[in-house]
N, C-alpha and C positions, 0 to 999 in steps of 0.2 A: 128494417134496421134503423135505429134510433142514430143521426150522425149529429144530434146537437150534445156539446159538450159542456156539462157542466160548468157553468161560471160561479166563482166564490162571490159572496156579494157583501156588502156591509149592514145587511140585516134592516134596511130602511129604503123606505119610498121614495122616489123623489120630491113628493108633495110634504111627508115628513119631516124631510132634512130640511126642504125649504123654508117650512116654519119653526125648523129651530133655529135656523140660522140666521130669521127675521127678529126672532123672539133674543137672540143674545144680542144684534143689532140694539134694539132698543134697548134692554137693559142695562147698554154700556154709553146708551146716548148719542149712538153715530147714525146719521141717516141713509145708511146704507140696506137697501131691502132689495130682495131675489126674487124675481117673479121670471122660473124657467118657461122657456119656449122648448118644444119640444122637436124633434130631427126623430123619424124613423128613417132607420137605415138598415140593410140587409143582415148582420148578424146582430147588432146591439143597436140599440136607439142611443140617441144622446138630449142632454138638455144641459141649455146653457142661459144666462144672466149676466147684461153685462150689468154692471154698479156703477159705471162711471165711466168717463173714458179713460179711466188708466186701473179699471178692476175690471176682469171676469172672471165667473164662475162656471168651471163645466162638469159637467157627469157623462158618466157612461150606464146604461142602464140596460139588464139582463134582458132580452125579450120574453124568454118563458116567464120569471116570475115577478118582473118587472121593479126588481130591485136594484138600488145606485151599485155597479158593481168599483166605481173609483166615483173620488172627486177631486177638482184641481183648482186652486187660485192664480191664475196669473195675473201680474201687474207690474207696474213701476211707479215711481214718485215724477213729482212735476219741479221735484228739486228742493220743496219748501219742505220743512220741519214738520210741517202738519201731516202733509202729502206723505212723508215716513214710517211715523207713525199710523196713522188709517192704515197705512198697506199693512203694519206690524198686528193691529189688533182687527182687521181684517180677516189677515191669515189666521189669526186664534181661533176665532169666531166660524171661519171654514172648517176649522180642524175638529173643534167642538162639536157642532154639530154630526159628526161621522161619527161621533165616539158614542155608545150605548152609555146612559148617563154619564156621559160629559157636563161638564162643568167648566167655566173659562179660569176659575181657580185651579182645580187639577191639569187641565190639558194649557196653560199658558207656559207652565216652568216648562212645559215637556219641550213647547214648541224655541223657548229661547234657549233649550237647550242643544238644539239641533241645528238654529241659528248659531250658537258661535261654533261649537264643532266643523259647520261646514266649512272645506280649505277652499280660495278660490284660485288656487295655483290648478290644484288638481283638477279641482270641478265636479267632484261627483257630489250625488244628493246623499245627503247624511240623514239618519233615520231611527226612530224606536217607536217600541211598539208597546202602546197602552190598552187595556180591556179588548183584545182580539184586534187591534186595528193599524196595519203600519201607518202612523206617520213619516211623511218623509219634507225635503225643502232643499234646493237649490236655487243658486240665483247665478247670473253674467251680467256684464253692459251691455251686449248687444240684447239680449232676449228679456230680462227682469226678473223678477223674481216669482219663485215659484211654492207653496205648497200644497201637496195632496195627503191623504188620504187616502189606502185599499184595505181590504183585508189583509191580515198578517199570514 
Protein backbone atom coordinates (compact mmCIF):
# COMPACT_ATOMS: atom_id res chain seq x y z
CA UNK A 1 0.00 0.00 0.00
CA UNK A 2 1.27 3.15 -1.46
CA UNK A 3 0.79 5.76 2.03
CA UNK A 4 2.76 8.79 0.35
CA UNK A 5 0.53 11.48 -0.77
CA UNK A 6 0.81 13.33 -3.48
CA UNK A 7 2.29 16.68 -3.12
CA UNK A 8 1.40 19.47 -5.74
CA UNK A 9 4.62 21.13 -6.47
CA UNK A 10 5.68 24.32 -8.50
CA UNK A 11 7.15 22.41 -11.32
CA UNK A 12 11.00 23.45 -10.43
CA UNK A 13 13.99 22.30 -8.69
CA UNK A 14 15.44 23.70 -6.17
CA UNK A 15 18.71 24.19 -7.83
CA UNK A 16 16.40 25.91 -10.71
CA UNK A 17 14.74 28.29 -8.70
CA UNK A 18 17.91 29.08 -7.13
CA UNK A 19 19.39 30.30 -10.24
CA UNK A 20 16.62 32.32 -11.24
CA UNK A 21 16.46 33.87 -8.32
CA UNK A 22 20.21 34.62 -8.51
CA UNK A 23 19.89 35.60 -12.14
CA UNK A 24 16.93 38.32 -11.53
CA UNK A 25 19.26 39.35 -8.26
CA UNK A 26 21.76 40.60 -10.81
CA UNK A 27 19.72 41.83 -13.37
CA UNK A 28 18.13 44.18 -11.01
CA UNK A 29 21.64 45.00 -9.48
CA UNK A 30 21.18 43.79 -5.81
CA UNK A 31 23.72 41.79 -4.30
CA UNK A 32 21.72 39.47 -2.95
CA UNK A 33 22.48 35.57 -4.02
CA UNK A 34 20.74 32.11 -2.60
CA UNK A 35 22.90 29.41 -2.18
CA UNK A 36 20.38 26.71 -0.38
CA UNK A 37 21.59 24.38 2.37
CA UNK A 38 19.70 21.63 2.23
CA UNK A 39 17.45 19.74 5.68
CA UNK A 40 16.31 16.23 5.03
CA UNK A 41 13.47 15.62 7.03
CA UNK A 42 11.06 12.79 7.26
CA UNK A 43 8.13 13.77 4.96
CA UNK A 44 9.54 16.75 2.95
CA UNK A 45 13.13 18.10 2.87
CA UNK A 46 13.56 21.65 3.17
CA UNK A 47 16.15 24.30 1.88
CA UNK A 48 16.73 27.51 3.00
CA UNK A 49 19.30 30.81 2.37
CA UNK A 50 19.77 33.29 4.37
CA UNK A 51 20.46 36.79 2.27
CA UNK A 52 21.30 38.85 4.97
CA UNK A 53 20.49 39.13 8.33
CA UNK A 54 17.10 40.56 7.90
CA UNK A 55 16.24 38.07 4.42
CA UNK A 56 15.55 34.45 4.21
CA UNK A 57 14.53 32.19 1.91
CA UNK A 58 12.90 28.73 2.45
CA UNK A 59 11.55 25.86 0.53
CA UNK A 60 9.80 22.95 1.12
CA UNK A 61 10.76 20.29 -1.26
CA UNK A 62 8.75 17.00 -2.33
CA UNK A 63 10.85 13.92 -1.32
CA UNK A 64 9.57 11.65 -4.30
CA UNK A 65 10.18 14.04 -6.89
CA UNK A 66 12.11 16.33 -5.49
CA UNK A 67 10.46 19.40 -6.56
CA UNK A 68 10.01 23.15 -4.38
CA UNK A 69 6.63 22.14 -3.26
CA UNK A 70 6.39 26.17 -1.58
CA UNK A 71 8.68 28.90 -1.23
CA UNK A 72 8.80 31.77 1.36
CA UNK A 73 10.56 35.13 1.79
CA UNK A 74 10.71 36.24 5.31
CA UNK A 75 12.28 39.50 6.46
CA UNK A 76 12.06 43.00 7.85
CA UNK A 77 13.94 46.38 7.33
CA UNK A 78 16.57 47.76 9.61
CA UNK A 79 14.28 50.97 9.35
CA UNK A 80 16.35 52.72 6.47
CA UNK A 81 14.71 53.56 3.15
CA UNK A 82 17.14 51.17 1.45
CA UNK A 83 16.43 48.40 3.85
CA UNK A 84 12.52 48.67 2.39
CA UNK A 85 12.84 48.61 -0.47
CA UNK A 86 15.53 45.50 -0.87
CA UNK A 87 12.86 43.66 1.08
CA UNK A 88 10.12 45.06 -1.64
CA UNK A 89 12.25 43.89 -4.68
CA UNK A 90 13.52 41.05 -2.76
CA UNK A 91 10.13 39.67 -2.44
CA UNK A 92 9.64 40.18 -6.46
CA UNK A 93 12.46 38.53 -7.17
CA UNK A 94 11.28 35.45 -4.81
CA UNK A 95 8.03 35.40 -6.48
CA UNK A 96 9.39 35.50 -9.97
CA UNK A 97 11.37 32.91 -9.87
CA UNK A 98 8.37 30.35 -8.84
CA UNK A 99 6.44 31.60 -11.71
CA UNK A 100 6.94 29.28 -14.96
CA UNK A 101 8.35 32.24 -17.26
CA UNK A 102 8.16 34.88 -14.81
CA UNK A 103 9.40 37.97 -15.54
CA UNK A 104 9.86 40.75 -12.56
CA UNK A 105 7.82 42.90 -15.15
CA UNK A 106 4.74 40.60 -15.11
CA UNK A 107 5.04 39.28 -11.67
CA UNK A 108 6.10 42.88 -9.90
CA UNK A 109 2.35 44.71 -10.52
CA UNK A 110 1.05 41.36 -9.22
CA UNK A 111 3.02 41.42 -6.15
CA UNK A 112 2.26 45.33 -5.31
CA UNK A 113 -0.92 44.38 -5.89
CA UNK A 114 -1.38 42.08 -3.02
CA UNK A 115 0.80 44.57 -1.10
CA UNK A 116 -1.75 47.12 -0.90
CA UNK A 117 -4.84 44.85 -0.67
CA UNK A 118 -3.34 43.39 2.30
CA UNK A 119 -5.55 44.79 5.57
CA UNK A 120 -3.34 44.85 8.55
CA UNK A 121 -6.25 45.19 10.98
CA UNK A 122 -7.44 41.80 9.97
CA UNK A 123 -4.09 40.25 9.12
CA UNK A 124 -4.79 37.72 6.67
CA UNK A 125 -2.34 37.02 3.51
CA UNK A 126 -3.86 38.39 0.59
CA UNK A 127 -3.29 36.53 -2.75
CA UNK A 128 -3.63 35.92 -6.74
CA UNK A 129 -2.80 33.61 -8.78
CA UNK A 130 -0.55 33.92 -11.92
CA UNK A 131 0.39 31.09 -14.65
CA UNK A 132 -0.63 28.09 -12.15
CA UNK A 133 1.04 29.55 -9.08
CA UNK A 134 -0.61 31.30 -5.73
CA UNK A 135 1.05 34.11 -4.74
CA UNK A 136 0.48 35.18 -1.54
CA UNK A 137 2.08 38.05 1.32
CA UNK A 138 1.44 39.14 4.61
CA UNK A 139 3.24 41.12 7.02
CA UNK A 140 2.92 42.33 11.27
CA UNK A 141 5.57 44.19 13.62
CA UNK A 142 6.10 41.52 15.61
CA UNK A 143 6.97 38.72 12.74
CA UNK A 144 7.99 40.95 9.27
CA UNK A 145 7.03 40.55 6.38
CA UNK A 146 6.26 37.79 4.37
CA UNK A 147 5.97 36.40 0.72
CA UNK A 148 5.40 33.07 -0.77
CA UNK A 149 4.66 31.39 -3.40
CA UNK A 150 2.57 27.40 -3.84
CA UNK A 151 0.88 25.95 -6.46
CA UNK A 152 -2.62 27.34 -7.15
Amino acid sequence: MDTHETVSALEITPADYQERFNRTMKDVELPFRAKFKVKHLTVADSVSARLNDHLLLMGTVDKETGLLSSVMLIGNGDGTVTSGANLMLVGVAALTAAVPNGTTKAVGPEVLSIMKAFDEEEGEPTSRILNGVKLWHMRNDKMGVFFGAEPA
